[in-house]
mmCIF file of the N, C-alpha and C atoms, coordinates in Angstrom:
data_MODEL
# 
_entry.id   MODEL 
# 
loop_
_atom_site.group_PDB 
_atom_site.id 
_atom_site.type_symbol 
_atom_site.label_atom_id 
_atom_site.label_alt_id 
_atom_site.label_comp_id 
_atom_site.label_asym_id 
_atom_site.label_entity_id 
_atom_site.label_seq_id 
_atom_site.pdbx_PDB_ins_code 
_atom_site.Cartn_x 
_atom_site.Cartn_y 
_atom_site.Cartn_z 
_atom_site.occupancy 
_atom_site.B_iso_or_equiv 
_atom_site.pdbx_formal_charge 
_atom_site.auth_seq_id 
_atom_site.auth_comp_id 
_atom_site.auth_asym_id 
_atom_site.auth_atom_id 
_atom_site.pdbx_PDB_model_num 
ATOM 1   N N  . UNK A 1 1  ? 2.961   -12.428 5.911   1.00 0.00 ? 1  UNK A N  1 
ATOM 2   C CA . UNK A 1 1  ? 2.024   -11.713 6.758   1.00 0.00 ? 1  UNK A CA 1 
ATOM 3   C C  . UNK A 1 1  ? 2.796   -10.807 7.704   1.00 0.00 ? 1  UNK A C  1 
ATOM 4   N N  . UNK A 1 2  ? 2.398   -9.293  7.687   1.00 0.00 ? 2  UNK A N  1 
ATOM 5   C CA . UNK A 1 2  ? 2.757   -8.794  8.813   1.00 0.00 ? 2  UNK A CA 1 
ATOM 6   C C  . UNK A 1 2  ? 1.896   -7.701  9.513   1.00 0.00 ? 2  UNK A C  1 
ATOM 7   N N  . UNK A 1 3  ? 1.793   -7.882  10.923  1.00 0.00 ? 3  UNK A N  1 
ATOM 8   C CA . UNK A 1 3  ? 1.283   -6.724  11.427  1.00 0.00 ? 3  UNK A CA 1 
ATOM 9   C C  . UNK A 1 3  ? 1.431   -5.661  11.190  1.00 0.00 ? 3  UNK A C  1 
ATOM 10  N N  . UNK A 1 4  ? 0.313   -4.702  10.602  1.00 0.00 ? 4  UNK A N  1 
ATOM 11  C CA . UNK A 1 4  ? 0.443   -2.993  10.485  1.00 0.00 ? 4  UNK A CA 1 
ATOM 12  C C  . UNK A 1 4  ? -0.690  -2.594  11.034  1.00 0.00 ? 4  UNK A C  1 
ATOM 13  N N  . UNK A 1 5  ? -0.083  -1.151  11.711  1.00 0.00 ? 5  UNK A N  1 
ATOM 14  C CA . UNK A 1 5  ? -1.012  -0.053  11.394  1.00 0.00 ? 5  UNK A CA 1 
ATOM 15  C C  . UNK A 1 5  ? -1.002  0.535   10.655  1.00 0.00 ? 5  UNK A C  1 
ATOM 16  N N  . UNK A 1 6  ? -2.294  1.576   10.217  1.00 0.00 ? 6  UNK A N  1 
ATOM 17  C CA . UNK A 1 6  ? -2.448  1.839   8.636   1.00 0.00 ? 6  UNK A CA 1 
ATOM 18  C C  . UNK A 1 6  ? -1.466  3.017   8.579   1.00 0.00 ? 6  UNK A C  1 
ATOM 19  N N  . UNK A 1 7  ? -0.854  3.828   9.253   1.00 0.00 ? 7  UNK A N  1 
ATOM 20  C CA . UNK A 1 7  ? 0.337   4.514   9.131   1.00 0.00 ? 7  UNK A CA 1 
ATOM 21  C C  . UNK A 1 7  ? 1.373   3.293   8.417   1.00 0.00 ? 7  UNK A C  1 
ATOM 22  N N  . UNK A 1 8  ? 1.641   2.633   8.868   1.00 0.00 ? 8  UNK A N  1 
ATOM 23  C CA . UNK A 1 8  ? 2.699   1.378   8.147   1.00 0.00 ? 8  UNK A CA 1 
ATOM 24  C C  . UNK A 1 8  ? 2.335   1.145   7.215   1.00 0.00 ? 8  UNK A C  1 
ATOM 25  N N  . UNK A 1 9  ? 1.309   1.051   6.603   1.00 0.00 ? 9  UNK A N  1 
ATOM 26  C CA . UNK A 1 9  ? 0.844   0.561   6.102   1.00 0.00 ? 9  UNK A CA 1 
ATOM 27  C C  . UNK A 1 9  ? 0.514   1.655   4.652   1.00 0.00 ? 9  UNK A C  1 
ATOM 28  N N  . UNK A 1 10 ? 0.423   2.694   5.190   1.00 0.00 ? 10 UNK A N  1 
ATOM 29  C CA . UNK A 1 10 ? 0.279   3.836   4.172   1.00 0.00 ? 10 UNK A CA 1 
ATOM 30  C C  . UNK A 1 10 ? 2.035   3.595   4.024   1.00 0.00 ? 10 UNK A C  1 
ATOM 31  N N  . UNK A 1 11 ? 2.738   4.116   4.697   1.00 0.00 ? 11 UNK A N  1 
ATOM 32  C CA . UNK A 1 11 ? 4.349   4.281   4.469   1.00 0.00 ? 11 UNK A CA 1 
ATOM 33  C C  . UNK A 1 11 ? 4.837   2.747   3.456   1.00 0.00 ? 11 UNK A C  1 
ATOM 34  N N  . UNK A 1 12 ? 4.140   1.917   3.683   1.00 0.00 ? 12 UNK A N  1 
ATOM 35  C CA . UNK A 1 12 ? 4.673   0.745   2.889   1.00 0.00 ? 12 UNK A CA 1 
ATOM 36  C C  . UNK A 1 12 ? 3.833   0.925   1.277   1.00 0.00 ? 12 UNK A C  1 
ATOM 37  N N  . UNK A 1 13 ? 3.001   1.384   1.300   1.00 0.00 ? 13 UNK A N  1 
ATOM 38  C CA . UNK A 1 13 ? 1.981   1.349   -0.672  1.00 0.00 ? 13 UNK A CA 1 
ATOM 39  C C  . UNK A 1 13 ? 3.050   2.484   -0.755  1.00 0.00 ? 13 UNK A C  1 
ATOM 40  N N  . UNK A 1 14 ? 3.588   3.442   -0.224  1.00 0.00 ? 14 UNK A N  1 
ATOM 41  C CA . UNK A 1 14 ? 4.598   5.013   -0.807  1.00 0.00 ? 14 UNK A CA 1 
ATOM 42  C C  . UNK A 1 14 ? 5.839   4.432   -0.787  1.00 0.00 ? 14 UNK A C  1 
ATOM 43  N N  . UNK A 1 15 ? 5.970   2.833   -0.770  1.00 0.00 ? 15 UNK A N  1 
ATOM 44  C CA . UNK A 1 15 ? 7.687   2.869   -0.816  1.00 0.00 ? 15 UNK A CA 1 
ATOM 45  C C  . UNK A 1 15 ? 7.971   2.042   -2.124  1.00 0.00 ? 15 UNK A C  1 
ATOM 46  N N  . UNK A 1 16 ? 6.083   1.899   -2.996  1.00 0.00 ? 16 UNK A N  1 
ATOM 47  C CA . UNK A 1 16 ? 6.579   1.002   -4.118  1.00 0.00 ? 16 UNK A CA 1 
ATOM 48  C C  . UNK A 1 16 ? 6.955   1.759   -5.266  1.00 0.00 ? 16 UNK A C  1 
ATOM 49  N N  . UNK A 1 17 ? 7.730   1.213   -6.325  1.00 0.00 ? 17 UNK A N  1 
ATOM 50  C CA . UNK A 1 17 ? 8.264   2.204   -7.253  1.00 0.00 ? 17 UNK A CA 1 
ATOM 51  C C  . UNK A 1 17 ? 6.689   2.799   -8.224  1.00 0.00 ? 17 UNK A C  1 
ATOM 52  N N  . UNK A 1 18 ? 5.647   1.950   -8.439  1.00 0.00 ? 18 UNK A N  1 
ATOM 53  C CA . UNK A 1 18 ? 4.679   2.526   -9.187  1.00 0.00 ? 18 UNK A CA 1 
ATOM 54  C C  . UNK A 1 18 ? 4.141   3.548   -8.353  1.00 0.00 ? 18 UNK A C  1 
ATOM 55  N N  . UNK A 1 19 ? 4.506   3.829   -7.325  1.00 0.00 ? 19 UNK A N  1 
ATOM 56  C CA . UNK A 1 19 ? 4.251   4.805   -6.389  1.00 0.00 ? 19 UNK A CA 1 
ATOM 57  C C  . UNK A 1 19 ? 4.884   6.458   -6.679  1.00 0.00 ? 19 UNK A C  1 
ATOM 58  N N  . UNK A 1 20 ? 6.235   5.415   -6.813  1.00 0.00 ? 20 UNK A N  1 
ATOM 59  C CA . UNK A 1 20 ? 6.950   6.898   -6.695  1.00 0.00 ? 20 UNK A CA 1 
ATOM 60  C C  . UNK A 1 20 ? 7.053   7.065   -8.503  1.00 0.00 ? 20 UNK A C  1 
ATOM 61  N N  . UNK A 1 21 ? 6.937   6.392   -9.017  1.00 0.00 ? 21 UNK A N  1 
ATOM 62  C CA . UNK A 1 21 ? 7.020   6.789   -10.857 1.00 0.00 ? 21 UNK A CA 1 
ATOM 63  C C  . UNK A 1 21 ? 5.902   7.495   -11.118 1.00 0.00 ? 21 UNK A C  1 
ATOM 64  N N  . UNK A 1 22 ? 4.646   7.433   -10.182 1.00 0.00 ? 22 UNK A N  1 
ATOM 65  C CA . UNK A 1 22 ? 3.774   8.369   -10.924 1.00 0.00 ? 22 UNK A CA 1 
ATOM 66  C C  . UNK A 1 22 ? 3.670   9.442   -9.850  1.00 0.00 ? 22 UNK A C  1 
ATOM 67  N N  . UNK A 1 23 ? 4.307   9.778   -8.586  1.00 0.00 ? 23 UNK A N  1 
ATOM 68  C CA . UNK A 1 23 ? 4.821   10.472  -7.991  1.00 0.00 ? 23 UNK A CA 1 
ATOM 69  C C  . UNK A 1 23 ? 5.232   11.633  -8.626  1.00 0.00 ? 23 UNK A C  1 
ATOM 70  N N  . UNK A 1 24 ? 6.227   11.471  -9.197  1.00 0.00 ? 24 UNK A N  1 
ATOM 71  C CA . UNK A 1 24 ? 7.411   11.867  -10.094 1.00 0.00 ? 24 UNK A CA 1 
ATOM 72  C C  . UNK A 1 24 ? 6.792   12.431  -11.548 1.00 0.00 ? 24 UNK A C  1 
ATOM 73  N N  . UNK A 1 25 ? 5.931   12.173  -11.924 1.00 0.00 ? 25 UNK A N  1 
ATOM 74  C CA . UNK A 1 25 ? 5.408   12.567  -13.339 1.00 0.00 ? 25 UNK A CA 1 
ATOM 75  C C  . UNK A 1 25 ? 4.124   13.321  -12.713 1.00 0.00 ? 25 UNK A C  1 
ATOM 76  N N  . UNK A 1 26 ? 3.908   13.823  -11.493 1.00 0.00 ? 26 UNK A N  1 
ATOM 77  C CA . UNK A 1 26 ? 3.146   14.448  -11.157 1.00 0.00 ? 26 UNK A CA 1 
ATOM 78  C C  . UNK A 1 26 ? 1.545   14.103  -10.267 1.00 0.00 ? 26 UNK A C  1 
ATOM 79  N N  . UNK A 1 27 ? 1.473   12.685  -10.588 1.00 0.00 ? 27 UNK A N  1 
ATOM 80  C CA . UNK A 1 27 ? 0.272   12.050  -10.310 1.00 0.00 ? 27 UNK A CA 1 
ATOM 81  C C  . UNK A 1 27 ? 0.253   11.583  -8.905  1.00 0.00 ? 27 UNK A C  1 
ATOM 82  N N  . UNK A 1 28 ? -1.085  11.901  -7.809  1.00 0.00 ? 28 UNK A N  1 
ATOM 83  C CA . UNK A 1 28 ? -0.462  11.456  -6.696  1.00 0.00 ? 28 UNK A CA 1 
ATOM 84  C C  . UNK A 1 28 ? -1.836  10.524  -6.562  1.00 0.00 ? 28 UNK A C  1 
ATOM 85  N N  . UNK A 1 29 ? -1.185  9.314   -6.259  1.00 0.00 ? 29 UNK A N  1 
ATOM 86  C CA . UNK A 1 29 ? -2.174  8.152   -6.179  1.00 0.00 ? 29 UNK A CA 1 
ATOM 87  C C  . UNK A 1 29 ? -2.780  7.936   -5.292  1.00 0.00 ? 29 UNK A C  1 
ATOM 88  N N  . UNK A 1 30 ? -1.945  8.438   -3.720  1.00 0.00 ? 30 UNK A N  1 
ATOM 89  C CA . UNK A 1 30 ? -2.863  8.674   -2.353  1.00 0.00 ? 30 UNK A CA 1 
ATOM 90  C C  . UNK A 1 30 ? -3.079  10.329  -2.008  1.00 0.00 ? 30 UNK A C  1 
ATOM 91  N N  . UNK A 1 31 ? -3.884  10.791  -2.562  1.00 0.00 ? 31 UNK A N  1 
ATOM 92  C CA . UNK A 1 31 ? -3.972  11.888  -2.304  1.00 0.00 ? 31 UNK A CA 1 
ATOM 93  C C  . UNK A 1 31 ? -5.227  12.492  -1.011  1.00 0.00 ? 31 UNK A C  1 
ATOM 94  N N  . UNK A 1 32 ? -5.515  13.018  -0.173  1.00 0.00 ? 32 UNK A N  1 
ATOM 95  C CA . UNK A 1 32 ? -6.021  13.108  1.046   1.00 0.00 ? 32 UNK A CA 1 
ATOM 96  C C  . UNK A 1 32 ? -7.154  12.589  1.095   1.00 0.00 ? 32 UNK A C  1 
ATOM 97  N N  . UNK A 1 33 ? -8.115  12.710  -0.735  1.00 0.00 ? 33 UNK A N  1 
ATOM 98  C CA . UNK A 1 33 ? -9.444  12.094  -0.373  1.00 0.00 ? 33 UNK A CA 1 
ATOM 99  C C  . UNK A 1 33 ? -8.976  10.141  -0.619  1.00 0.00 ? 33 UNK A C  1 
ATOM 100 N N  . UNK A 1 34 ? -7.917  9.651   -1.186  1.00 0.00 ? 34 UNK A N  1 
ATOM 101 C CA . UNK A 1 34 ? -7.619  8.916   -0.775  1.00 0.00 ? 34 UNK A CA 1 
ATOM 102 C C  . UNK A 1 34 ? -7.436  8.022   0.020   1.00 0.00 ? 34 UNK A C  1 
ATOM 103 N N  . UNK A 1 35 ? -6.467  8.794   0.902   1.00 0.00 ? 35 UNK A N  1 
ATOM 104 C CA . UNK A 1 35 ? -6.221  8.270   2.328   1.00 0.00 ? 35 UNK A CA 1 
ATOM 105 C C  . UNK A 1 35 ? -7.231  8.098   3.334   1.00 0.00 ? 35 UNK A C  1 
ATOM 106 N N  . UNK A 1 36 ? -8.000  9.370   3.377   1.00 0.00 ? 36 UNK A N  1 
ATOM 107 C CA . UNK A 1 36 ? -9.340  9.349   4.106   1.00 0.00 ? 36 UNK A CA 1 
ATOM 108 C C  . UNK A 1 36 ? -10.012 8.084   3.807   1.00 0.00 ? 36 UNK A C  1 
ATOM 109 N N  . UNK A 1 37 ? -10.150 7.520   2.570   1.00 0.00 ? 37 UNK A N  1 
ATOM 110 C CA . UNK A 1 37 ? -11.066 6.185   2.419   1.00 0.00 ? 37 UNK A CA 1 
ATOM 111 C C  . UNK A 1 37 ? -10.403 5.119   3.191   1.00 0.00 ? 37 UNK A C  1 
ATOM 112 N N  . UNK A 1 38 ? -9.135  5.033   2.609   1.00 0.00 ? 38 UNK A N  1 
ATOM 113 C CA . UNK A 1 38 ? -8.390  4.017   3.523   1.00 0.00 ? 38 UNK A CA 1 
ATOM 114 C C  . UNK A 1 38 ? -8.785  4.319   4.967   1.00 0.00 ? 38 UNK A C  1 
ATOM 115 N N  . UNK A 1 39 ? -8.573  5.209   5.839   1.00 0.00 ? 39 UNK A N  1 
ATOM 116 C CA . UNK A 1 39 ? -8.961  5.515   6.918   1.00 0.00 ? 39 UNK A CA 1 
ATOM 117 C C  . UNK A 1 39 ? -10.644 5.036   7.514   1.00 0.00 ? 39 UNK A C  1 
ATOM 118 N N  . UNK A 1 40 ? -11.131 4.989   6.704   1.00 0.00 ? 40 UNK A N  1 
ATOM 119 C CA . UNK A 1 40 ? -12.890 5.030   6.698   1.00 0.00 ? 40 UNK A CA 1 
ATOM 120 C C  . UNK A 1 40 ? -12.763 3.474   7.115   1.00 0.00 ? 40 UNK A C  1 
ATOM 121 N N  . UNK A 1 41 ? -12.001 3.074   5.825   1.00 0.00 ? 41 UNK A N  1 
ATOM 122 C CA . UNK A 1 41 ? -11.869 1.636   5.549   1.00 0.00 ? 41 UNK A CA 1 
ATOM 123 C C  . UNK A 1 41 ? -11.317 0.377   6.888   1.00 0.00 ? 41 UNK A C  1 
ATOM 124 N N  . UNK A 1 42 ? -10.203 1.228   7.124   1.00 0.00 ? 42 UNK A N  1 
ATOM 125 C CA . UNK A 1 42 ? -9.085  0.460   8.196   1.00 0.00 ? 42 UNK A CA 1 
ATOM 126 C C  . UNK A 1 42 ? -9.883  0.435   9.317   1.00 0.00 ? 42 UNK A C  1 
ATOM 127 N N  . UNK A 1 43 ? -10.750 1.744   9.720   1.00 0.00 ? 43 UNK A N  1 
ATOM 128 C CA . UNK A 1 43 ? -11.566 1.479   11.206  1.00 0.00 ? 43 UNK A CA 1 
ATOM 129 C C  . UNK A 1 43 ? -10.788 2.206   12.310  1.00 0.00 ? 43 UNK A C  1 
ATOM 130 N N  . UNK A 1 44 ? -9.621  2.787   12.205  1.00 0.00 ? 44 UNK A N  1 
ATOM 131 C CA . UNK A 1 44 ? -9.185  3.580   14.225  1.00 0.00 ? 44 UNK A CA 1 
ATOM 132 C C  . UNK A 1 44 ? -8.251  3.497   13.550  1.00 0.00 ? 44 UNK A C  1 
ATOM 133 N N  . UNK A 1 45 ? -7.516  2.860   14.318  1.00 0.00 ? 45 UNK A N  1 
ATOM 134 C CA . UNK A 1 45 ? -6.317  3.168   14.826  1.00 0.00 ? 45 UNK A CA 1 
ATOM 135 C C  . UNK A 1 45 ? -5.340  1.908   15.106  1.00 0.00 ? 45 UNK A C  1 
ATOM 136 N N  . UNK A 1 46 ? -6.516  0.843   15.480  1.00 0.00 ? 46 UNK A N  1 
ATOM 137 C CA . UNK A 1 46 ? -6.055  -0.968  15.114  1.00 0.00 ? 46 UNK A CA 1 
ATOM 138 C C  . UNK A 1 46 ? -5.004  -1.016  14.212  1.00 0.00 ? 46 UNK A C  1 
ATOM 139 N N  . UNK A 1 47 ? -4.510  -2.195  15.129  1.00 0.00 ? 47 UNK A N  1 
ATOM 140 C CA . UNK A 1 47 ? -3.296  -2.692  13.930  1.00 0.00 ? 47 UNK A CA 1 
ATOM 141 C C  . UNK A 1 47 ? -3.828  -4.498  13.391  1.00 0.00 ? 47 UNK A C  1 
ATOM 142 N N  . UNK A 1 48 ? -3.436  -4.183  12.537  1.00 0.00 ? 48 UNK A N  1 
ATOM 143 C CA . UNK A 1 48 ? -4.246  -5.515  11.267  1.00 0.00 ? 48 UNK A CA 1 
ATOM 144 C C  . UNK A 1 48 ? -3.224  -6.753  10.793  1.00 0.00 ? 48 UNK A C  1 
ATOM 145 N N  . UNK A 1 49 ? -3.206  -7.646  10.678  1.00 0.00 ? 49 UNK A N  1 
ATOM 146 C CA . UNK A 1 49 ? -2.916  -8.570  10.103  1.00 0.00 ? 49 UNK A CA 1 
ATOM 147 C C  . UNK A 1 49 ? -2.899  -8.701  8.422   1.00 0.00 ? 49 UNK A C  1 
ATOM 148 N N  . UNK A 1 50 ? -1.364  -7.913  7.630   1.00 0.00 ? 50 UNK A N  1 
ATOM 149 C CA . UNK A 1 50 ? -1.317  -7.520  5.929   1.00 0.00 ? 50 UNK A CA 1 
ATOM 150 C C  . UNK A 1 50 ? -1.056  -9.184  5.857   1.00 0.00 ? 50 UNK A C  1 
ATOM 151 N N  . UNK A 1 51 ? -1.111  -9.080  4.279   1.00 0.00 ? 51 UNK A N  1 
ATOM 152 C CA . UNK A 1 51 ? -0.568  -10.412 3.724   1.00 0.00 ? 51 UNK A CA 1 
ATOM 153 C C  . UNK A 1 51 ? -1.190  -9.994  2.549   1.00 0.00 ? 51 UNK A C  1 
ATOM 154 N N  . UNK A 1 52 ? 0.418   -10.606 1.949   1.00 0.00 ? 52 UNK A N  1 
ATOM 155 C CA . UNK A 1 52 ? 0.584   -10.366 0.278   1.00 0.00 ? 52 UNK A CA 1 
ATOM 156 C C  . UNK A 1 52 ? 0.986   -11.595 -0.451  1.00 0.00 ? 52 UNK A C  1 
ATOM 157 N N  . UNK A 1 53 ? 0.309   -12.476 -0.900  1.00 0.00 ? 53 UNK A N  1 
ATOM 158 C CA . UNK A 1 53 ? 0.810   -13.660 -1.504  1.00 0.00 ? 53 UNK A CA 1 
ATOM 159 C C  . UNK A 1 53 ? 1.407   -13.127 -2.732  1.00 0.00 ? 53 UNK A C  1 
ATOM 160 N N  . UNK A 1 54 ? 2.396   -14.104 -2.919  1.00 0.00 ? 54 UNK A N  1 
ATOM 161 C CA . UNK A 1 54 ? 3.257   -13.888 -4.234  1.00 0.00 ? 54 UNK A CA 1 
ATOM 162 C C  . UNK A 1 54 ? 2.881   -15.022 -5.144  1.00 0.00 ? 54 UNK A C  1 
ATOM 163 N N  . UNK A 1 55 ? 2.864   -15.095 -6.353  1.00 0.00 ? 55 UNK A N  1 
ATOM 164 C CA . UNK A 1 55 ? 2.553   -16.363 -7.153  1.00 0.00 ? 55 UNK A CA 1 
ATOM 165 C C  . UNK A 1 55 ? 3.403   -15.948 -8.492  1.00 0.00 ? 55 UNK A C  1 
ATOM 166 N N  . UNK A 1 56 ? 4.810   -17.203 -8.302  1.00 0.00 ? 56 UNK A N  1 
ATOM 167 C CA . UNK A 1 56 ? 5.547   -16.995 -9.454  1.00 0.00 ? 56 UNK A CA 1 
ATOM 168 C C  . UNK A 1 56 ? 4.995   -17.883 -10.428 1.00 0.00 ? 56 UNK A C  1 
ATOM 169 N N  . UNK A 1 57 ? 5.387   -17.956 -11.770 1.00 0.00 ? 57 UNK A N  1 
ATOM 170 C CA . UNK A 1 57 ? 5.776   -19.390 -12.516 1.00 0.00 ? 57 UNK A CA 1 
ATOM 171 C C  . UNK A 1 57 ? 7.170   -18.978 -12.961 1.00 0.00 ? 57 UNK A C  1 
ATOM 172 N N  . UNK A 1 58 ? 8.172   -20.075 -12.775 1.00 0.00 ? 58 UNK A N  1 
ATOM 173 C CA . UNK A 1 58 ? 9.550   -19.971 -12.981 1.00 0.00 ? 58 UNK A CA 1 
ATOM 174 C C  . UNK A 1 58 ? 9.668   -21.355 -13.323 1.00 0.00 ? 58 UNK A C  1 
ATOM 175 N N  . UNK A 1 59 ? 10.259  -21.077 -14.686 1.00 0.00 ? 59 UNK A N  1 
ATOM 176 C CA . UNK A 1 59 ? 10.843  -21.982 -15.852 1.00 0.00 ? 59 UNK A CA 1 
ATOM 177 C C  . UNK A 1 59 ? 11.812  -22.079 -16.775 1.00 0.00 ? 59 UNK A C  1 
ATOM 178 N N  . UNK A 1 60 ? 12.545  -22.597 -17.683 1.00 0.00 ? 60 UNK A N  1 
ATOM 179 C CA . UNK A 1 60 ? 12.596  -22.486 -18.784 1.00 0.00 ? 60 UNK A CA 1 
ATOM 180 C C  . UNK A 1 60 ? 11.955  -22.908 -19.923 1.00 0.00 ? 60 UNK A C  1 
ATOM 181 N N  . UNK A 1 61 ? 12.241  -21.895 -20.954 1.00 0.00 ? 61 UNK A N  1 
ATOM 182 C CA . UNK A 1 61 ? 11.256  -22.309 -22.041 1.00 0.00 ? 61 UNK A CA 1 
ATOM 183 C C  . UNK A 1 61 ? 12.415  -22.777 -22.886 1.00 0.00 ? 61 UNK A C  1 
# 
């Protein structure tokens, strides 16, 4: 869990590589009418409480 604002929070979804791979091939995944939703979405200017659970399975087969 970490505190963001949605500036952080935008800067953190643009630092993942499926970000920048379709970046790069031309495709822009946050593009302004994008962001605007996120914006709609997030509410101001508040900073939020993220959290990203991870769920491995790690074994051998």
């Amino acid at each position: 869990k970490k505190e963001m604002g949605l500036d952080g929070y935008m800067t953190y979804l643009r630092s993942w590589s499926a970000y920048q791979t379709a970046k790069a091939t031309g495709v822009d995944l946050l593009d302004e009418q994008m962001v605007a939703r996120f914006k709609d979405a997030w509410g101001g200017i508040e900073v939020k409480t993220v959290s990203w659970p991870v769920f491995l399975r790690i074994g051998l087969v």
